[in-house]
PyMOL commands that place a pseudoatom at each C-alpha (Angstrom):
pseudoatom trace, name=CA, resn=UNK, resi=1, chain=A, elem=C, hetatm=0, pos=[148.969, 223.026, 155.343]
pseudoatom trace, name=CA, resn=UNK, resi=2, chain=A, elem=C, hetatm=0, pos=[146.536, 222.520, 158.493]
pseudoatom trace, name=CA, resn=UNK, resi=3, chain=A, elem=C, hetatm=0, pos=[147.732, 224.411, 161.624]
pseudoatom trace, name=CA, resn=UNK, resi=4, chain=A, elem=C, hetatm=0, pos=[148.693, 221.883, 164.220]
pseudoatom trace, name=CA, resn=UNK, resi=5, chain=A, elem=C, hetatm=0, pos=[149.041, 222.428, 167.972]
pseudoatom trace, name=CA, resn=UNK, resi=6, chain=A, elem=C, hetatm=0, pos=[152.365, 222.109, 169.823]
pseudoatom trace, name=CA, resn=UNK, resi=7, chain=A, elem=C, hetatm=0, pos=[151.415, 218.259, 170.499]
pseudoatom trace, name=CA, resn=UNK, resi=8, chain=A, elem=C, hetatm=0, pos=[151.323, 217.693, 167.045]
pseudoatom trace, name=CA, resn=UNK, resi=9, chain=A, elem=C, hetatm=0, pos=[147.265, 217.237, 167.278]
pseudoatom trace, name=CA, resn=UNK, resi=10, chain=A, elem=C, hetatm=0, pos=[145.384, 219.643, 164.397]
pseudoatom trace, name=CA, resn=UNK, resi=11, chain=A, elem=C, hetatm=0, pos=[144.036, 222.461, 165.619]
pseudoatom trace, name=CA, resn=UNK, resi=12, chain=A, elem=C, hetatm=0, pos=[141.230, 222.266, 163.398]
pseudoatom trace, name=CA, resn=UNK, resi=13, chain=A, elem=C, hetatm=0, pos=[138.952, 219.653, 162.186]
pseudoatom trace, name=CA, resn=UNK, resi=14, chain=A, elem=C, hetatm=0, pos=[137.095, 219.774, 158.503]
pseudoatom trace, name=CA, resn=UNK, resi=15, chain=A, elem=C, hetatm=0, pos=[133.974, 220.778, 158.746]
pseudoatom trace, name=CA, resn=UNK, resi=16, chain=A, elem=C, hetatm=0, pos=[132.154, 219.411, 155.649]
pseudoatom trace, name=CA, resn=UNK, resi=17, chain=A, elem=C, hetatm=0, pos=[132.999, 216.415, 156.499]
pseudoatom trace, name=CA, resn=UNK, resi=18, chain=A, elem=C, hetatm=0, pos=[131.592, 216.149, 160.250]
pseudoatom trace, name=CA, resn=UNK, resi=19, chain=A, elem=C, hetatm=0, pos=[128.163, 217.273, 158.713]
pseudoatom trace, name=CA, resn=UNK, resi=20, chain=A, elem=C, hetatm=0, pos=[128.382, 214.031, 157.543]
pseudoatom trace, name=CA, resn=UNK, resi=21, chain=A, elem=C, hetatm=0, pos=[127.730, 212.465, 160.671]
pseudoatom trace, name=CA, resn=UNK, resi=22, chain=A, elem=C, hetatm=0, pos=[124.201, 214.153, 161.349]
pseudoatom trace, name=CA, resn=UNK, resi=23, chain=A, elem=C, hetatm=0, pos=[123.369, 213.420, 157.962]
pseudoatom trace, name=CA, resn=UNK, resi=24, chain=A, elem=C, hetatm=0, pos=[123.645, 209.790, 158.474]
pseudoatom trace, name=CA, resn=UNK, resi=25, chain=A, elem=C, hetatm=0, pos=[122.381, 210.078, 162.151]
pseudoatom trace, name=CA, resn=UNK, resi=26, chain=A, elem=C, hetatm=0, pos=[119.106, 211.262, 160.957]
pseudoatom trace, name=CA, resn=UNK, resi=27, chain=A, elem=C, hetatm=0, pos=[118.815, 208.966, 157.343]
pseudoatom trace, name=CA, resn=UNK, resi=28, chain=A, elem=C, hetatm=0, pos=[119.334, 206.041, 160.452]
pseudoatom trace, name=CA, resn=UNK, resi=29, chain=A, elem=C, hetatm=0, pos=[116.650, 207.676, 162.990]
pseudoatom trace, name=CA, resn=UNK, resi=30, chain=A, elem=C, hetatm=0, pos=[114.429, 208.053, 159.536]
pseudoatom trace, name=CA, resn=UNK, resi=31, chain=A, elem=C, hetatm=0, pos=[114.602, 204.039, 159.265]
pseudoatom trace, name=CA, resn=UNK, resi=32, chain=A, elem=C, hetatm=0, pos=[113.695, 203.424, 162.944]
pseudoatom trace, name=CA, resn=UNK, resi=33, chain=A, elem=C, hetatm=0, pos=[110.868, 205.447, 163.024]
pseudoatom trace, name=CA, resn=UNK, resi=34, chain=A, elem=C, hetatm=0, pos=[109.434, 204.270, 160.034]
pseudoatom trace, name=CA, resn=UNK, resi=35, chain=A, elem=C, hetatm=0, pos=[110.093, 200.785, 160.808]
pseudoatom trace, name=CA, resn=UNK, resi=36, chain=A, elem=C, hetatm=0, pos=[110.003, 200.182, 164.783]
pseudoatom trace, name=CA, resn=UNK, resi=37, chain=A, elem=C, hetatm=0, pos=[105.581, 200.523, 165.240]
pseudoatom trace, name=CA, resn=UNK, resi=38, chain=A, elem=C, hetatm=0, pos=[105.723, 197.469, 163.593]
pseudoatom trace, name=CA, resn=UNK, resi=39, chain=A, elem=C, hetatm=0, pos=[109.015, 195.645, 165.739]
pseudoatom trace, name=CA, resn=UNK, resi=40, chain=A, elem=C, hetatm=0, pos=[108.370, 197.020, 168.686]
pseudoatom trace, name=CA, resn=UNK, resi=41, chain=A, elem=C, hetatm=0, pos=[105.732, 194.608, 169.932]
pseudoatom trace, name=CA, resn=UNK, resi=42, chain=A, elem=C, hetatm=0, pos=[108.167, 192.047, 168.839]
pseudoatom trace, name=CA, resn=UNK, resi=43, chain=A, elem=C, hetatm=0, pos=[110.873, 193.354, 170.905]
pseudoatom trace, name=CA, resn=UNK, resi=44, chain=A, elem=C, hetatm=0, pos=[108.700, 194.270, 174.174]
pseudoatom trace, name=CA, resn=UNK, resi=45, chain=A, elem=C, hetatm=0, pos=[107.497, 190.788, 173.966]
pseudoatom trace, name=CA, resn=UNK, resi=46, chain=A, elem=C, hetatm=0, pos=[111.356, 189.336, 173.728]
pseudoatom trace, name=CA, resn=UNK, resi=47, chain=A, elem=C, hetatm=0, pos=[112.989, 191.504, 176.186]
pseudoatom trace, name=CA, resn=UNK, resi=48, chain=A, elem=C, hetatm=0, pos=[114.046, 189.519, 179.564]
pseudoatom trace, name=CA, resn=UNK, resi=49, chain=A, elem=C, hetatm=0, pos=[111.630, 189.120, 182.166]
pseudoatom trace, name=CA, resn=UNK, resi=50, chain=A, elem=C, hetatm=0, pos=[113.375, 192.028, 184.354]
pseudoatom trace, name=CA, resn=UNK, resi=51, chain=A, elem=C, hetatm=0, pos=[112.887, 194.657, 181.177]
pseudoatom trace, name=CA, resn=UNK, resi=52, chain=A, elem=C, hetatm=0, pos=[109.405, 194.100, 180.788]
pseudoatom trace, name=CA, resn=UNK, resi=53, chain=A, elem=C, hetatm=0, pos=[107.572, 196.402, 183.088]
pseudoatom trace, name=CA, resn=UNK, resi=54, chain=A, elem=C, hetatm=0, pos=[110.271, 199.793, 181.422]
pseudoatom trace, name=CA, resn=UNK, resi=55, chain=A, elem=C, hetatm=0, pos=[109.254, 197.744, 177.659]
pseudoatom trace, name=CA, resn=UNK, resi=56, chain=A, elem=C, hetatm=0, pos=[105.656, 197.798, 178.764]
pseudoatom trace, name=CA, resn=UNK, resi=57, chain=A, elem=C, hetatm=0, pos=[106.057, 201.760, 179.071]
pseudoatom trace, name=CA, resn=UNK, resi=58, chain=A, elem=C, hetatm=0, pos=[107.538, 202.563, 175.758]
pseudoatom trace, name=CA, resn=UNK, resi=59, chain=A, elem=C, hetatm=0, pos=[104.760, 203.636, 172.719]
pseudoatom trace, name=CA, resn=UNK, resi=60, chain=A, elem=C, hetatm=0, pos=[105.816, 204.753, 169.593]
pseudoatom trace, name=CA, resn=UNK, resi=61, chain=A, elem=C, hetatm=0, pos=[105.060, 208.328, 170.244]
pseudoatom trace, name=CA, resn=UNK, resi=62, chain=A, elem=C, hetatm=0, pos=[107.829, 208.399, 172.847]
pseudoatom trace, name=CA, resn=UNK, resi=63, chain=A, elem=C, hetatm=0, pos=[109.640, 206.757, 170.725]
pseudoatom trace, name=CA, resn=UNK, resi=64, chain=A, elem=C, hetatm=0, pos=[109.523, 209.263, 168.104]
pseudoatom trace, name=CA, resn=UNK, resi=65, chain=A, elem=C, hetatm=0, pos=[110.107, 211.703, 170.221]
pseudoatom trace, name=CA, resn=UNK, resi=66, chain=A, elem=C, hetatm=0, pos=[113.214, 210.442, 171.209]
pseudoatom trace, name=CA, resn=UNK, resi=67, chain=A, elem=C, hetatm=0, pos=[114.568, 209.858, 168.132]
pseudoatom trace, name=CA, resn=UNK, resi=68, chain=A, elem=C, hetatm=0, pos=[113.817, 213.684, 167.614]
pseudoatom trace, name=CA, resn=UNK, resi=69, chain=A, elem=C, hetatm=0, pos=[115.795, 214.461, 170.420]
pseudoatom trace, name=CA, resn=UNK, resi=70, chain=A, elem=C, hetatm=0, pos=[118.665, 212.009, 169.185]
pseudoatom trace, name=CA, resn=UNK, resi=71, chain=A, elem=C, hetatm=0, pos=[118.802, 213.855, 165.917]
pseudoatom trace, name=CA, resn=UNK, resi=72, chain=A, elem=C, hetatm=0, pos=[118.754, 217.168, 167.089]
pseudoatom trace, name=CA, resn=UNK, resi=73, chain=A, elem=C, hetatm=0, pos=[121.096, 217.078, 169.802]
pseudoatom trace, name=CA, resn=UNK, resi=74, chain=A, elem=C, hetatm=0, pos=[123.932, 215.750, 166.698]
pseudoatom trace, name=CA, resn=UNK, resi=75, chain=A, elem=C, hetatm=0, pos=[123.428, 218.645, 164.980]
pseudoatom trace, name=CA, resn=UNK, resi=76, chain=A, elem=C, hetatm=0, pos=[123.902, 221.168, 167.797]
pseudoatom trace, name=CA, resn=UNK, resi=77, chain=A, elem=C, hetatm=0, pos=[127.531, 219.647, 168.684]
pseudoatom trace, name=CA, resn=UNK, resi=78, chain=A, elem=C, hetatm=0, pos=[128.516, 219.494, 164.850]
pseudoatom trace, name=CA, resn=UNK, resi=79, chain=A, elem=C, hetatm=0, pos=[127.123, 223.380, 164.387]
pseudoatom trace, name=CA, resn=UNK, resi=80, chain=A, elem=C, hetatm=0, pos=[129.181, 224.027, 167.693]
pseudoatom trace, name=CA, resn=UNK, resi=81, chain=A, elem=C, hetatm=0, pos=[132.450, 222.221, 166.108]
pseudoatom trace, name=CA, resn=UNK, resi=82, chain=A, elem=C, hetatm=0, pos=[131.910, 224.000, 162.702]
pseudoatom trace, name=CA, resn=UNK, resi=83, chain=A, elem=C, hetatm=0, pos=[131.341, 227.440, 164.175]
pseudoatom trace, name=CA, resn=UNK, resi=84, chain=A, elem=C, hetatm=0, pos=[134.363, 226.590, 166.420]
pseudoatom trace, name=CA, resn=UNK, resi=85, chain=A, elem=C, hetatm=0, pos=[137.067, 224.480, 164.557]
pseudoatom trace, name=CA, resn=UNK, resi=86, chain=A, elem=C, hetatm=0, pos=[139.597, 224.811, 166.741]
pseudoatom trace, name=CA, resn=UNK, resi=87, chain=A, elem=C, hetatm=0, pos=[138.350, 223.924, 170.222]
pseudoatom trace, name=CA, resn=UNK, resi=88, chain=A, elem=C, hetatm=0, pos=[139.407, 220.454, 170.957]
pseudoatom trace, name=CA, resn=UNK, resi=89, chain=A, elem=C, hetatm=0, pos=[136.459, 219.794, 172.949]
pseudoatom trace, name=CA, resn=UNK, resi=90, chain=A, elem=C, hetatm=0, pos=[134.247, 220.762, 170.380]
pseudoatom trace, name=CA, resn=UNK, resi=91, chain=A, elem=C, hetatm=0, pos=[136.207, 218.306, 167.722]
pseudoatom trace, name=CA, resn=UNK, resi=92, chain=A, elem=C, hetatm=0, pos=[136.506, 215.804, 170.867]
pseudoatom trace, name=CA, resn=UNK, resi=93, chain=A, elem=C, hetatm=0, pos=[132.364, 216.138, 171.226]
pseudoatom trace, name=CA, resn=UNK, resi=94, chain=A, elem=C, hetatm=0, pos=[131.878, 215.640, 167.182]
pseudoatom trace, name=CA, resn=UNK, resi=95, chain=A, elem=C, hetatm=0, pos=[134.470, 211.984, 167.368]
pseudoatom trace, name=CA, resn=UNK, resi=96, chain=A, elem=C, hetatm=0, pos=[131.683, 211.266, 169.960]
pseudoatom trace, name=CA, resn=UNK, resi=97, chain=A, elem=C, hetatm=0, pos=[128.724, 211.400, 168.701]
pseudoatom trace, name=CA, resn=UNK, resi=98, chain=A, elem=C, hetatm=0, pos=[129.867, 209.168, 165.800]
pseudoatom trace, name=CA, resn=UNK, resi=99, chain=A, elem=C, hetatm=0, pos=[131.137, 206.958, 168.740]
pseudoatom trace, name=CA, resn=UNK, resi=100, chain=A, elem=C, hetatm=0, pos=[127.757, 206.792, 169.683]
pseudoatom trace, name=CA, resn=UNK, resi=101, chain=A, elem=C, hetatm=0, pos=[126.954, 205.879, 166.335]
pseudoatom trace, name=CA, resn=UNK, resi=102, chain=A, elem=C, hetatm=0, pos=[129.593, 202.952, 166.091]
pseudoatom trace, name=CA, resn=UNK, resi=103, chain=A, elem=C, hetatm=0, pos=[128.354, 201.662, 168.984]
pseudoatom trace, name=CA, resn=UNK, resi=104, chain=A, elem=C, hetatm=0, pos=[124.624, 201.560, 167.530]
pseudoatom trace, name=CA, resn=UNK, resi=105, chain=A, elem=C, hetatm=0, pos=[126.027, 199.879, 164.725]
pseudoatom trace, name=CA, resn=UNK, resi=106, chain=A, elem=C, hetatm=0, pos=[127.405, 196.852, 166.925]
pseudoatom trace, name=CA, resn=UNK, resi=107, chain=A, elem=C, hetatm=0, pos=[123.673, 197.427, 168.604]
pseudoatom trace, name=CA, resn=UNK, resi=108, chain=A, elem=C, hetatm=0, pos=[121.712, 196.988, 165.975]
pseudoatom trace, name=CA, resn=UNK, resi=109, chain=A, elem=C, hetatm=0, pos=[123.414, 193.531, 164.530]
pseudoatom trace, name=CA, resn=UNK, resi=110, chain=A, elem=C, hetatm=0, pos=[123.041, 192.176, 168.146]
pseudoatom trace, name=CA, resn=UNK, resi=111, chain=A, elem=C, hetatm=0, pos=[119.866, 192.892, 167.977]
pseudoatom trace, name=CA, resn=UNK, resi=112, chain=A, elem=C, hetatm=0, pos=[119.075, 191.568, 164.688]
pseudoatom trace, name=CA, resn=UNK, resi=113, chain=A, elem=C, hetatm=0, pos=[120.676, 188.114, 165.168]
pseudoatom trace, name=CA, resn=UNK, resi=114, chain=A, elem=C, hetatm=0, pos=[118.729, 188.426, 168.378]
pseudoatom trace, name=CA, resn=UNK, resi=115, chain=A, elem=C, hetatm=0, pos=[115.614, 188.984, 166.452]
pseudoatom trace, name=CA, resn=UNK, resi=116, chain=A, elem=C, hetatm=0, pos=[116.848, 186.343, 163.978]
pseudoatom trace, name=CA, resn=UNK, resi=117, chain=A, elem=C, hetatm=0, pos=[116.496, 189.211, 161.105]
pseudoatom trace, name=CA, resn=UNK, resi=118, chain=A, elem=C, hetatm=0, pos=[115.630, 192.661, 160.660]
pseudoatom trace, name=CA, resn=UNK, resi=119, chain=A, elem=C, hetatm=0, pos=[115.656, 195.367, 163.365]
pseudoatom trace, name=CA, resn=UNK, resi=120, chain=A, elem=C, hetatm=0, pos=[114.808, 199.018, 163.086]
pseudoatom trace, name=CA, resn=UNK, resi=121, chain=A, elem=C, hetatm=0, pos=[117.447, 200.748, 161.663]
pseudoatom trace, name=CA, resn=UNK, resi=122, chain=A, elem=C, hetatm=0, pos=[119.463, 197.739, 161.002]
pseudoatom trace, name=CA, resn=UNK, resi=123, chain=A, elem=C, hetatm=0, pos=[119.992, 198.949, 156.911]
pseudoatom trace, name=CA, resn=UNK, resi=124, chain=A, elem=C, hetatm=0, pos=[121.277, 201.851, 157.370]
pseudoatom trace, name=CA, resn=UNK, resi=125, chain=A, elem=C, hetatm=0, pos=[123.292, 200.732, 160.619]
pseudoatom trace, name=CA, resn=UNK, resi=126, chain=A, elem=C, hetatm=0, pos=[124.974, 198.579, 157.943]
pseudoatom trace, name=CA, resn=UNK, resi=127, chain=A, elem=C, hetatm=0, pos=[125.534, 200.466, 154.851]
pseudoatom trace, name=CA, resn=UNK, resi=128, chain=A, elem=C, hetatm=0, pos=[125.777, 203.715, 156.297]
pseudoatom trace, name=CA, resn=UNK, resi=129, chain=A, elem=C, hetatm=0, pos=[126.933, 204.382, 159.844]
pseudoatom trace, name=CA, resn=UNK, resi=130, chain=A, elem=C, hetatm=0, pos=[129.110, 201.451, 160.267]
pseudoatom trace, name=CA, resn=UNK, resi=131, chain=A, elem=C, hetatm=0, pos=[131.221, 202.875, 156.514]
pseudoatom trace, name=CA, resn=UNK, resi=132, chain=A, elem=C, hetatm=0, pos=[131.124, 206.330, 157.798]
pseudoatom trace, name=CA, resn=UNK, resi=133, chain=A, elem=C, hetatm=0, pos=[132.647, 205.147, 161.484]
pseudoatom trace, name=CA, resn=UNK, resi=134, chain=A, elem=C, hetatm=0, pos=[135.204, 203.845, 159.912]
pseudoatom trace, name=CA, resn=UNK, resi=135, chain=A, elem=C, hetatm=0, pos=[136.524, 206.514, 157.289]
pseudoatom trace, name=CA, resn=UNK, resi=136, chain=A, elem=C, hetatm=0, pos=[135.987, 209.013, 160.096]
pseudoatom trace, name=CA, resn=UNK, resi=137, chain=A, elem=C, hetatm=0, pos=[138.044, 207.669, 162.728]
pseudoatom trace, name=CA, resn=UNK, resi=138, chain=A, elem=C, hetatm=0, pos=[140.716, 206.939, 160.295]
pseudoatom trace, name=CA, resn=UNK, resi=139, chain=A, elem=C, hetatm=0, pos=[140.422, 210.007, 159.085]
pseudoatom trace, name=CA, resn=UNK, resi=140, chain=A, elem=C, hetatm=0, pos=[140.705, 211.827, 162.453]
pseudoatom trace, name=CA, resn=UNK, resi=141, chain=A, elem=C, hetatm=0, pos=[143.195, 209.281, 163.557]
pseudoatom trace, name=CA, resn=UNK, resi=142, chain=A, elem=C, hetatm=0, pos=[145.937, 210.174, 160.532]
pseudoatom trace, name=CA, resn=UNK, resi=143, chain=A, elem=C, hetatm=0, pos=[144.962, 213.992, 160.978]
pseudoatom trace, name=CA, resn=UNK, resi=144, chain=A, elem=C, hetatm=0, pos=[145.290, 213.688, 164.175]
pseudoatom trace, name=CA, resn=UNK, resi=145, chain=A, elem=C, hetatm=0, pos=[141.261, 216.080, 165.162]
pseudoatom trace, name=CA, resn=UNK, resi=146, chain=A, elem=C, hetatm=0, pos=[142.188, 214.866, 168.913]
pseudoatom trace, name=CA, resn=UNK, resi=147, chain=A, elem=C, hetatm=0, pos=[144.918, 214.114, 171.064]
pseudoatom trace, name=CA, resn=UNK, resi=148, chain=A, elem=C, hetatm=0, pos=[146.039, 210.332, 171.212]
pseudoatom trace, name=CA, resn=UNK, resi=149, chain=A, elem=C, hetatm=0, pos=[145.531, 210.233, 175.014]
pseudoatom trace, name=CA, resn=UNK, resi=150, chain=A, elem=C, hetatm=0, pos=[141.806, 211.389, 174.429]
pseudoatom trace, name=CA, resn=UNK, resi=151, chain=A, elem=C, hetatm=0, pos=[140.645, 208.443, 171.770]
pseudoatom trace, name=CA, resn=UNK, resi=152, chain=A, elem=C, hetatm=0, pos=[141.019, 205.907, 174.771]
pseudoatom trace, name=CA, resn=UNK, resi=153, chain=A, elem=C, hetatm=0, pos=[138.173, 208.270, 176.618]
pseudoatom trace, name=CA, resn=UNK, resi=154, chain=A, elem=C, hetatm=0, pos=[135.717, 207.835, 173.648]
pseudoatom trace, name=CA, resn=UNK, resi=155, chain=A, elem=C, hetatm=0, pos=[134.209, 204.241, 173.899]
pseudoatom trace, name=CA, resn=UNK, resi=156, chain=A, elem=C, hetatm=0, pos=[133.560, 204.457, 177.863]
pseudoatom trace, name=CA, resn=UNK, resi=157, chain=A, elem=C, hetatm=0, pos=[131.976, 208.082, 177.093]
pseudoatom trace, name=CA, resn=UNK, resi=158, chain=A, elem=C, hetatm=0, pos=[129.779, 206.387, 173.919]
pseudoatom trace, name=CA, resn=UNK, resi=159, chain=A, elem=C, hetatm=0, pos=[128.543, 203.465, 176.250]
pseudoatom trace, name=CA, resn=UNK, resi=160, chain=A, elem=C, hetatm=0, pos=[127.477, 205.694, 178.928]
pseudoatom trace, name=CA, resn=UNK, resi=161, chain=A, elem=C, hetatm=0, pos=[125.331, 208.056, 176.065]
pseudoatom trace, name=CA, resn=UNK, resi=162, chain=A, elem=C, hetatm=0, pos=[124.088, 205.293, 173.939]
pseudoatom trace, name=CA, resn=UNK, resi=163, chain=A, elem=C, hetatm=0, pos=[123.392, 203.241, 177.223]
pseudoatom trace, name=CA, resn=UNK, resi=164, chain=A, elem=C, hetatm=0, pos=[121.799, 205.121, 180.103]
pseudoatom trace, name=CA, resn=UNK, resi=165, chain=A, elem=C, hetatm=0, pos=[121.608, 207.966, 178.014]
pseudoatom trace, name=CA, resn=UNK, resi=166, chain=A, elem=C, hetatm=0, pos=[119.160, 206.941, 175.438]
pseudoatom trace, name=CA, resn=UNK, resi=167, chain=A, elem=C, hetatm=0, pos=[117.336, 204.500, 178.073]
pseudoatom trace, name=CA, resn=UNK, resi=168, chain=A, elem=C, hetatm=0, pos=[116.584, 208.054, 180.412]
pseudoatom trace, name=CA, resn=UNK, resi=169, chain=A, elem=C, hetatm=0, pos=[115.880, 209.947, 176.959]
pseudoatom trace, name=CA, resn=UNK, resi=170, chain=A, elem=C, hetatm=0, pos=[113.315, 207.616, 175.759]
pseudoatom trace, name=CA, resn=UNK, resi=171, chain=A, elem=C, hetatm=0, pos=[111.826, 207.426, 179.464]
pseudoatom trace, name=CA, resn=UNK, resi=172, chain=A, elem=C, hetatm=0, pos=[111.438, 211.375, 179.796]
pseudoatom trace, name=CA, resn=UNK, resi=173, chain=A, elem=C, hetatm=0, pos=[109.886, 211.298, 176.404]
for i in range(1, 173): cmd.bond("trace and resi %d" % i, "trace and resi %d" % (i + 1))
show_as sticks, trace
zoom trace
């Protein structure tokens, strides 16, 4: 039986399967930098007037590097919620990085349809992240990882990190 808290919320989440979520996170990052050298031309020359001079900055080294950083940084909070199962911040942190992920997901078809076809990172957007959202949510959801008052904090929380977030990543790379 899995301990649960006096609000009813587990007090622990399963760990095998949040090591799931860096997995995928870096399969996905895999696919972008192989593929974006060759789109990113194609989406500097796209962007909105306004966007070009911060498009006009980006090379695929910084890139790269970012995408580093956006792998890494998964693993650290999933190591932190595996080494500490029952801190609800820690299990709160792990719901958001695959937040972050679900919101790529929606990023990367916008994109493509914007492109009118492929973007980097668009397959395993798709086929990976976008499956793995969804069992993981409902699977946090009916175990109940987080308090019910808390899920309303994670798509605010994933826009600001996928948003601004990656934006001042990619520029300090």
């Amino acid at each position: 039986m899995t301990p649960e808290a006096a609000d009813g919320t587990r007090t622990t989440a399963p760990c095998a399967v949040l090591w799931l979520i860096p997995v995928a996170l870096a399969l996905h990052n895999a696919e972008e930098a192989a593929t974006f050298s060759r789109y990113l031309p194609l989406v500097q020359a796209r962007l909105p007037d306004f966007a070009q001079p911060v498009a006009a900055r980006i090379d695929i080294g910084d890139l790269r590097v970012a995408l580093l950083w956006v792998t890494i940084v998964p693993f650290l909070v999933i190591a932190w919620a595996a080494v500490r199962p029952e801190s609800l911040a820690a299990r709160w942190c792990a719901l958001e990085v695959q937040a972050v992920v679900a919101l790529n997901v929606v990023s990367h078809v916008i994109v493509a349809g914007w492109l009118r076809g492929y973007s980097p990172g668009l397959l395993t957007a798709v086929l990976v992240n976008a499956p793995l959202s969804y069992a993981l949510f409902a699977r946090a959801a009916r175990e109940r990882w987080i308090p019910s008052w808390s899920w309303w904090l994670l798509p605010p929380a994933a826009v600001l990190v996928h948003g601004p977030g990656l934006i001042g990543m990619l520029l300090l790379a």
